[in-house]
N, C-alpha and C positions, 0 to 999 in steps of 0.2 A: 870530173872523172873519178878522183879520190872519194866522189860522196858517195856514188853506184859503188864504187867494189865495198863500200863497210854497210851499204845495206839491208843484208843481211844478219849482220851479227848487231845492226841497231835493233831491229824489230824484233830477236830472240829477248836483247836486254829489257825491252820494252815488257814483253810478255810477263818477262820471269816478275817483271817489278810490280805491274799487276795482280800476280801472283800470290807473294809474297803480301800485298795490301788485303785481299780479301781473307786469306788465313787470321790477318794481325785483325783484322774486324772481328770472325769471328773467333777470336778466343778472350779480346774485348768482351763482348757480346756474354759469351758462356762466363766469362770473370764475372760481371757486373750482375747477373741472374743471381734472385734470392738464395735460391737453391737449384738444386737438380730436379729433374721432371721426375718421379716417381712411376714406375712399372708396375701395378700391382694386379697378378691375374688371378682368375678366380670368376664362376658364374655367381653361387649364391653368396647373400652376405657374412653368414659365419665362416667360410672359406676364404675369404679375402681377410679377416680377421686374425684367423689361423694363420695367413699364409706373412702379414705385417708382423704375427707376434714373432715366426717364427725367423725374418729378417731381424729383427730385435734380439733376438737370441743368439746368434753370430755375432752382431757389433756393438752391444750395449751401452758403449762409450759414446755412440754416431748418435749426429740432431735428427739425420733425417729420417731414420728409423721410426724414432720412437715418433716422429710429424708423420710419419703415413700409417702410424698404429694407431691415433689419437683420430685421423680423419677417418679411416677404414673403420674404428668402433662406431662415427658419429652417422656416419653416412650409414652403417648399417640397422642402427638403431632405430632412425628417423625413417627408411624405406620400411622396417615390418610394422612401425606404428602405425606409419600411412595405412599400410594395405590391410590390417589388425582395423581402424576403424572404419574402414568402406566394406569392409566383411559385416560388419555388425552392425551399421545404416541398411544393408542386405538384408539383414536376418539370417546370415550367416552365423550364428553364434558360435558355433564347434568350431570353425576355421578360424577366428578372429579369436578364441582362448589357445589355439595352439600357437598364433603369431605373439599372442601377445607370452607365452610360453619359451618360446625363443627370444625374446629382449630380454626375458629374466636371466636367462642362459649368459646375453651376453655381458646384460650389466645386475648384478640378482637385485642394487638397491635404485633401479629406476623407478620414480615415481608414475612417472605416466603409464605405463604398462601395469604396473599395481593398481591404479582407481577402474582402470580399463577392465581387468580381469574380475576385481570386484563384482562391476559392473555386467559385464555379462552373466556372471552370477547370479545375480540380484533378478535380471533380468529373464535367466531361465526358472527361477523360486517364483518367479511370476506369472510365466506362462505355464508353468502346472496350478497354481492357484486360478488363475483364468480357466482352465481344462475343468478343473475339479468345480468349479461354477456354473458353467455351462452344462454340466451334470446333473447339481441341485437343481436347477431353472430346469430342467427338464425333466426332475422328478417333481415339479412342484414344490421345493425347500428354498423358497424367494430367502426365507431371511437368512439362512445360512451361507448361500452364495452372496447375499447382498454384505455380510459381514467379511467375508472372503474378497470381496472385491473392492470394501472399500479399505484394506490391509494396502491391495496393490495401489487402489490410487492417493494413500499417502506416501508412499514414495514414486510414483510414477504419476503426480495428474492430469498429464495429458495422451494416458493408455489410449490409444483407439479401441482396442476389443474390448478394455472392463467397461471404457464409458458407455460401448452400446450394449455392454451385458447392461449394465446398471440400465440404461433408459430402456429395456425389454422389461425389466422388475418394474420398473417405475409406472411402465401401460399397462402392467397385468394387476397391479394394485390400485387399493381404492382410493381414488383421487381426494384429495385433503379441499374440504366443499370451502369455497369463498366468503357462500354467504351464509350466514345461523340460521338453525332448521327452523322450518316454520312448524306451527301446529297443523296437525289433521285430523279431524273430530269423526267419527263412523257413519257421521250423515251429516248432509247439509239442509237438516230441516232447520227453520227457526225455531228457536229457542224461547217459553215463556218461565218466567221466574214470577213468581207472588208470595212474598219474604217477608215477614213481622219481628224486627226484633230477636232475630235468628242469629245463632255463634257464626261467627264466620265460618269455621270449623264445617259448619252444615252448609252454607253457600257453595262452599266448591266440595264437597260431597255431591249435594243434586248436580253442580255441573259435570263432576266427571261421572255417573249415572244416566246423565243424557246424552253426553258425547265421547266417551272410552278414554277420556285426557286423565292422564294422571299428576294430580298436582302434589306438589314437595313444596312443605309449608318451615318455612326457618324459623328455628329457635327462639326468635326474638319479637316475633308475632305475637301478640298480647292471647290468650285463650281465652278471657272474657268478653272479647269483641264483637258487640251485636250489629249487623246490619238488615238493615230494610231494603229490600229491593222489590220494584212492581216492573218489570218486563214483559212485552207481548210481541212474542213472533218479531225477534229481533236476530240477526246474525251473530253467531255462537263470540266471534272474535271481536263484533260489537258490545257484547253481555260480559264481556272478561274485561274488556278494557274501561266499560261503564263501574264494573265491582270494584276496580284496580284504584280507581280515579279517587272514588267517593271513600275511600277507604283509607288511603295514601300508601297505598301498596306499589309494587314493582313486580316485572317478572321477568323470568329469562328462561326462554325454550332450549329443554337439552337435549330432548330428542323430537322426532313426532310426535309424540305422544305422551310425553313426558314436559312438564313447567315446572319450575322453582319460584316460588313466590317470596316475596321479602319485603321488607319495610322500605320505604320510598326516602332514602336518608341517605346524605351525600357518603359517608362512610360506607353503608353497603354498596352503594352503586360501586365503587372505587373496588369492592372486593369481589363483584361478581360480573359485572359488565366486564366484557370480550373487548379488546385494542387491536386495531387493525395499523398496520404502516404501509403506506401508501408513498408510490415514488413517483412524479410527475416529472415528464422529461419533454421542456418544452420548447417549443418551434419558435413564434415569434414576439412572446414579449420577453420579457424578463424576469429572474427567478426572484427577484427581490421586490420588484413592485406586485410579483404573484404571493407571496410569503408574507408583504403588508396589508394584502388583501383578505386573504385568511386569518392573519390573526383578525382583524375587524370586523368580520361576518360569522365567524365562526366562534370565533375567540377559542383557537386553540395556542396549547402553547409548545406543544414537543413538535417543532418543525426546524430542520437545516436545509440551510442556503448552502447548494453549491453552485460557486459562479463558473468553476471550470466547465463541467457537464452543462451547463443553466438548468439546471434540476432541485427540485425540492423535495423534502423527504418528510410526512408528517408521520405520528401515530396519535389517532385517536378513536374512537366507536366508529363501529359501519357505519351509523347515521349518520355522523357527520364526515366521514369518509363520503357518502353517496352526494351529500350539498358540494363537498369542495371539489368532489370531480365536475357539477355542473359549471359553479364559478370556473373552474377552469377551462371548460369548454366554450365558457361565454367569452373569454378573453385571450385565450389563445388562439387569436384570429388573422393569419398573415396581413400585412400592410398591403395596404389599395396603391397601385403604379400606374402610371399614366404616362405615353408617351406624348409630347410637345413636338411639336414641328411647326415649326419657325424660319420665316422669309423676312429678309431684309432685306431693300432694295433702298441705295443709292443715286438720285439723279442728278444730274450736277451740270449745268449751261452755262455757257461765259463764249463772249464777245465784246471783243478789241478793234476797235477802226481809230486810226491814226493818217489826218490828211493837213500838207499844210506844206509849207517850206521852214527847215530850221536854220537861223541865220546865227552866224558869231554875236555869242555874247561875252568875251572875253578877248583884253590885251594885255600882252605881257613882256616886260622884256627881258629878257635870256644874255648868257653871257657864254663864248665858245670856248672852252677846254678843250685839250688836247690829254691822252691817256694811253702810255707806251707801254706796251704788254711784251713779255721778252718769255720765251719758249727756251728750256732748255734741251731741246735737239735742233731749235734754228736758228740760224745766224740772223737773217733779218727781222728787223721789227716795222711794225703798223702801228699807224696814227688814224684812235676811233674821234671823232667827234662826237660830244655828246651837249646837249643844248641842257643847263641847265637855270634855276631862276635864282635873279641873284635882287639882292634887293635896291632898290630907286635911289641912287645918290648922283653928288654931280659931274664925278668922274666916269660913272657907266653912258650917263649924258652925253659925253663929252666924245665918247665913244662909241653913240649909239649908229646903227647903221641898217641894211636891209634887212640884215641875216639877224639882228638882235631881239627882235621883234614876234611874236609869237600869238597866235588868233587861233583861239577854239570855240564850240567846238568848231570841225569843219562844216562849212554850209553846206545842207544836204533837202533834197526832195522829199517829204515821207510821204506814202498814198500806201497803208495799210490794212486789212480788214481779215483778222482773225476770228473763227467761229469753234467754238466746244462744244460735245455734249459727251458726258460720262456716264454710264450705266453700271452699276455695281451693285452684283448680288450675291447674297449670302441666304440657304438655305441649309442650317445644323437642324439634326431631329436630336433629341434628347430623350432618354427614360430615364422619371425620377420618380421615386417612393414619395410616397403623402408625408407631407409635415417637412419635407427637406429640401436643403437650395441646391440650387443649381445655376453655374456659372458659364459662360462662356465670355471668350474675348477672341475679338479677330482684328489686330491690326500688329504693334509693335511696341514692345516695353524702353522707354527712351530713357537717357540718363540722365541726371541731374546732381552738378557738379558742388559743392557748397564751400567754399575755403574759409579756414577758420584760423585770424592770426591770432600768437598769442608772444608775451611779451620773453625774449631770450630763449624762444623755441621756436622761430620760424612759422610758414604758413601751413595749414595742416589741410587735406582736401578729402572731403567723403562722398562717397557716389550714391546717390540715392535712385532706383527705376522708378518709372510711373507709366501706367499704362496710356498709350493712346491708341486711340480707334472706335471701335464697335464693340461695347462691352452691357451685355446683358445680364440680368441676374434675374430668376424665377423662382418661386416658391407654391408651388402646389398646393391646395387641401382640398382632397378627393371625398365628397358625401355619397350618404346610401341613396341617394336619387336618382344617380350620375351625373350630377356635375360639380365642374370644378372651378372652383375659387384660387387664383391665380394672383400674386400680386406680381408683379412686373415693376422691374425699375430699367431704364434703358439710358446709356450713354452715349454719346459719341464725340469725339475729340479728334483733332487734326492737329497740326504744329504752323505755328505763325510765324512770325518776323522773329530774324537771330540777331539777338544782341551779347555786343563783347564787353563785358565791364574793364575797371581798369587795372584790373590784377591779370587780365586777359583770359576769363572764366567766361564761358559759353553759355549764354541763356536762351532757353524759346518762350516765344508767348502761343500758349495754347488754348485753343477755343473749342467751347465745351457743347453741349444741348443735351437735357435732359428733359426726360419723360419717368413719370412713376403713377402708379394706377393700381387698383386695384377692380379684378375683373371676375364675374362668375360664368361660366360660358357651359353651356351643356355639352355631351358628350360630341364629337367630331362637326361643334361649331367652328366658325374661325372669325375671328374679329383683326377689324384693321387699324391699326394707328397711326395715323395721318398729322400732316400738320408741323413736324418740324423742319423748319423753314428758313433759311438763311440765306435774304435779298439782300445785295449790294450794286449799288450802282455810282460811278463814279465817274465827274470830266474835269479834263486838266486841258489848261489850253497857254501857250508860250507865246506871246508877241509882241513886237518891235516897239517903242515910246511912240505913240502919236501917230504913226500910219497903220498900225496896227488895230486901233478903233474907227476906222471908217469903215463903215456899212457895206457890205458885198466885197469892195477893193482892200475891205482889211485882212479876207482870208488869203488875200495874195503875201499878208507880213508877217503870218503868223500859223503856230502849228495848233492842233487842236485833236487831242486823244480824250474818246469816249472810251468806256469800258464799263461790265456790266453781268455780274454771276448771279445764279441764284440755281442752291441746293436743297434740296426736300429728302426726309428717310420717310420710309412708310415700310410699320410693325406689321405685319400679320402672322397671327398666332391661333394654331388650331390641336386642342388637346384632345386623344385618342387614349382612351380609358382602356389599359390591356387587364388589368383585374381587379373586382372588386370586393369591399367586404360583403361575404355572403351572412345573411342573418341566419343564426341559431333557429333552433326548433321550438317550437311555442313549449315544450315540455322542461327547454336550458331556458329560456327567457325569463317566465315566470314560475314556479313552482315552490309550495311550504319549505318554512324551516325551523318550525317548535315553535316553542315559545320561549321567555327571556332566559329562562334557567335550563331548557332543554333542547338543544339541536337535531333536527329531524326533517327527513324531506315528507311528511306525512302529517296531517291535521293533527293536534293532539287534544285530549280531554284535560282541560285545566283541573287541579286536584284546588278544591275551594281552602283559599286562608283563610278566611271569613270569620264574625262570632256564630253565635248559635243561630238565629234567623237565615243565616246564609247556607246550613245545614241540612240537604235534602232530608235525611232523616228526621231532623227535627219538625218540618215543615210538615210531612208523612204525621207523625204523633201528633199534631195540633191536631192536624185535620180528624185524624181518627177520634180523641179523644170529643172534636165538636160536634162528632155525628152522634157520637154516645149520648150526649148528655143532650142532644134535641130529639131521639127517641126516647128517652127515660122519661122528658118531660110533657112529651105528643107521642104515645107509643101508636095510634092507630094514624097519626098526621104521614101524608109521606115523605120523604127523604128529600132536602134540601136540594133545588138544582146549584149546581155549580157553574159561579160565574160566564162570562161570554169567550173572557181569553182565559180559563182554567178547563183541561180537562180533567176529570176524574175518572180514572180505571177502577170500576167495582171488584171487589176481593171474592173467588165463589169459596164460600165456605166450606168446614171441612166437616165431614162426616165422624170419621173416628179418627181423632188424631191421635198420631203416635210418634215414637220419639224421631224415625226418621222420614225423612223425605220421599214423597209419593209421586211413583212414574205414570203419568195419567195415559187412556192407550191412543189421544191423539199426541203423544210427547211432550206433553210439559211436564213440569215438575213443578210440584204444592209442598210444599218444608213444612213442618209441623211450628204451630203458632197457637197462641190463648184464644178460644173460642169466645173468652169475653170480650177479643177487641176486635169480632168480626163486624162489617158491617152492617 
């Protein structure tokens, strides 16, 4: 009754106490907070700034003031930079210098907003340089704008508009030629020359007379230099490279129309010949057995290997620039792949027949122990019997009895007849590159234990795997025929009987069969490999002393297990050629390349080292001088024939010679020569 009338002024007390607990939470709560939560209003960032510094100016002595002036600066900072550099990713320029205008404001020695400001800067000095470009180029003033533009792309080189102003200059100008100008002579008549003992001076006189070429003779060219030359109706580029040879001269074309002639001497070559640098960036060999190629063929020497790129980088003459792009076209030739596909079949037969009666072949006598087992949560115990062997003396004798006695095994009927066959296939396809192996394995990597004692260190154990199963290995080489030459090696391994040594280390014996071969098979042949073969057959037979060998009635005393496997693998293997080398063109296959001292994809006229007999010229003056002297001494006899393998080209005489060279009106040209040494 007493507890109804105070019920009321419990549940007030109750209240109030709860009460009282959540207040003391939170002013817990508000005590233990770092600080107080900060208020700070204001839309844009300088006003929030304004508004912390001016809380700081009322309580200057306060932490948290001056912590919401330090965030309100940072916070304000880092929002106009943001929006400062997504204005000028825009192209915003004007909007992204006044953002960046207001962080000087709030901080004047920020560095980001200074490179930032620069930056737009720089960036608008740029696009009036780009403006004022696209002006020239459009008055036709390439080089002006071209020098204008390339101001901007040293500090900007990845301008989009100057790069394509630049590549507009670049199309409207005249492209820098690859290859050196060839000659172009005013006609392509042949050309006759018939020259005695002529200045050089005057040889290419009549030719630039018959063909508008202007030759540029170097300084070092002897002035007293006579030559002879008998040409007919020969091609102009033919009759210059004949004059060049026999002379030991050189030339270099500077224009069309225009040649430099020079002495044929490693010095000059060095001072006038053109170097070309050549960058080869190659696919599937290697930039280092391309690099030992060249120097050996080529024998040049300013070439680098880069292994990163696989790229080589030579300089040397067009000519030989022209051979080593063919060497490398000859050998830059993807690897030939061939896909393998490959069956492996497994067949595997066994049978087991076991028929017979199996009778005790063992007695033994036993002795009965008793073995109390006590449970601790049961009160009772049990009595196990357990039959063990004890050994033969005369007290077990003495106490031997029915239960002592012990016969195994038990006699049992066997009439057995177990039959197997196993079929196991394995079909992997494989793609492999020419020249390379290839592996497979399909069964299970097994372990193998090895213990190793050693003295005052215990026994120590190392695992070693070994594969067993179906382990194949292939080796491809793909010819230009299509076929392939394959060498094959094949394994196969199973695990045999487990034995336990006596440190109690785990061994198998494992039986192996191999095959290895070597095969050439054309393209989507398949060849089969047969033959590995593992027959076993086996009988074991148990029977009684002496009733056991009588004829028909001894299989009443005895058991008799036949047994009897036999496995075969059979390879077949059929390669399918997915690509092969294609041959080069008869023009990379075979094609000139000079001679020892001159690399050239083009025939050259060897320049004679020879003595005097070796000297076409000289050769010329015998002849003349023998015609001389067998008219002087038969002036009405006629003229000598010449030999079967010599022809002789008759000289037509000159009417009025004079000192220069005569345009005849079917176009040859007659050089002025001694009327005594006509023929």
């Amino acid at each position: 009754m007493s507890s109804n009338n105070h019920s009321p002024f419990h549940s007030k007390q109750i209240f109030s106490m709860l009460l009282l607990a959540l207040v003391t939470l939170h002013l817990n709560g508000c005590a233990f907070a770092p600080w107080q939560v900060s208020k700070i209003e204001g839309k844009e960032p300088e006003e929030k700034v304004s508004l912390a510094k001016a809380a700081l100016a009322k309580k200057p002595e306060d932490i948290l003031p001056r912590k919401n002036l330090l965030v309100s600066q940072e916070l304000a900072v880092t929002t106009l930079i943001r929006d400062a550099e997504n204005a000028r990713k825009n192209n915003q320029l004007a909007d992204a210098n006044a953002l960046y205008d207001r962080v000087l404001a709030l901080l004047p020695d920020d560095t980001t907003a200074m490179n930032g400001k620069a930056a737009v800067e720089r960036v608008l000095a740029n696009n009036k340089k780009i403006t004022t470009a696209s002006d020239l180029i459009a008055a036709n003033y390439n080089d002006a704008a071209k020098t204008l533009l390339h101001q901007v792309l040293l500090q900007d080189p990845e301008n989009i508009a100057a790069l394509a102003l630049q590549m507009q200059i670049n199309e409207k100008s005249t492209p820098i030629k690859a290859e050196p100008p060839s000659l172009k002579p005013i006609s392509d008549k042949p050309i006759t020359l018939e020259l005695r003992e002529a200045n050089i001076k005057v040889v290419f006189e009549a030719l630039s007379r018959a063909t508008g070429i202007n030759f540029i003779l170097d300084k070092d060219i002897k002035p007293d230099t006579k030559a002879t030359v008998f040409l007919k109706k020969v091609r102009f580029e033919d009759a210059l490279e004949t004059v060049l040879a026999t002379n030991g001269l050189q030339k270099k074309a500077l224009s069309d129309n225009s040649v430099l002639i020079f002495p044929n001497s490693q010095q000059k070559l060095k001072d006038y010949q053109d170097l070309v640098i050549r960058s080869f960036y190659l696919n599937n060999t290697t930039a280092k057995q391309v690099a030992a190629l060249l120097k050996t063929m080529v024998k040049t020497k300013d070439i680098f290997v880069d292994e990163r790129l696989n790229m080589i980088v030579m300089r040397d003459t067009p000519e030989v620039i022209r051979v080593a792009e063919k060497l490398v076209a000859a050998n830059d030739l993807e690897d030939p792949e061939v896909m393998l596909e490959i069956e492996v079949l497994e067949v595997s037969r066994s049978r087991l027949q076991e028929l017979g009666v199996e009778y005790p072949n063992r007695i033994a006598v036993n002795n009965l122990s008793n073995i109390a087992t006590t449970t601790t949560t049961a009160v009772a115990t049990a009595t196990t019997s357990v039959l063990t062997e004890q050994p033969l003396t005369l007290k077990s004798l003495q106490n031997l009895n029915s239960g002592s006695l012990n016969v195994s095994p038990n006699p049992a009927v066997n009439f057995r007849k177990t039959v197997g066959d196993v079929t196991l296939l394995s079909n992997p396809r494989i793609r492999v590159r020419n020249n390379e192996k290839a592996k497979i394995l399909i069964g299970d990597k097994v372990p193998i234990i090895t213990s190793t004692a050693a003295v005052n260190a215990g026994v120590a154990e190392s695992v070693q795997y070994i594969d067993v199963g179906l382990k194949l290995d292939v080796e491809p080489r793909i010819t230009a025929d299509d076929h392939v030459n394959i060498k094959v090696a094949l394994e196969v391994s199973s695990l045999g009987e487990r034995t336990v040594t006596r440190t109690g280390t785990v061994a198998y014996t494992i039986g192996t069969r191999n095959a290895s071969t070597l095969l050439r098979l054309k393209n989507n042949e398949t060849q089969i490999l047969a033959g590995l073969i593992s027959d076993d057959e086996r009988k074991n037979s148990s029977r009684l002393p002496g009733l056991g060998d009588i004829p028909l009635l001894g299989r009443l005393f005895s058991n008799q297990t036949d047994s009897k496997s036999k496995t075969e693998i059979v390879l077949a293997i059929t390669p399918r050629i997915i690509s092969n080398i294609v041959r080069p063109q008869a023009e990379i296959t075979e094609y000139w390349s000079g001679t020892d001292s001159v690399i050239s994809d083009k025939p050259q006229i060897n320049i004679p080292t020879g003595g005097a007999p070796a000297d076409p010229r000289e050769r010329i003056r015998e002849r003349i001088q023998s015609r001389q002297q067998q008219q002087q001494e038969q002036p009405d006899a006629p003229a000598p024939q010449a030999p079967l393998d010599t022809k002789v080209e008759p000289v037509m005489p000159i009417q009025n010679p004079t000192e220069n060279p005569v345009i005849n009106a079917d176009g040859t040209v007659t050089a002025p020569t001694d009327p005594n040494l006509a023929l």
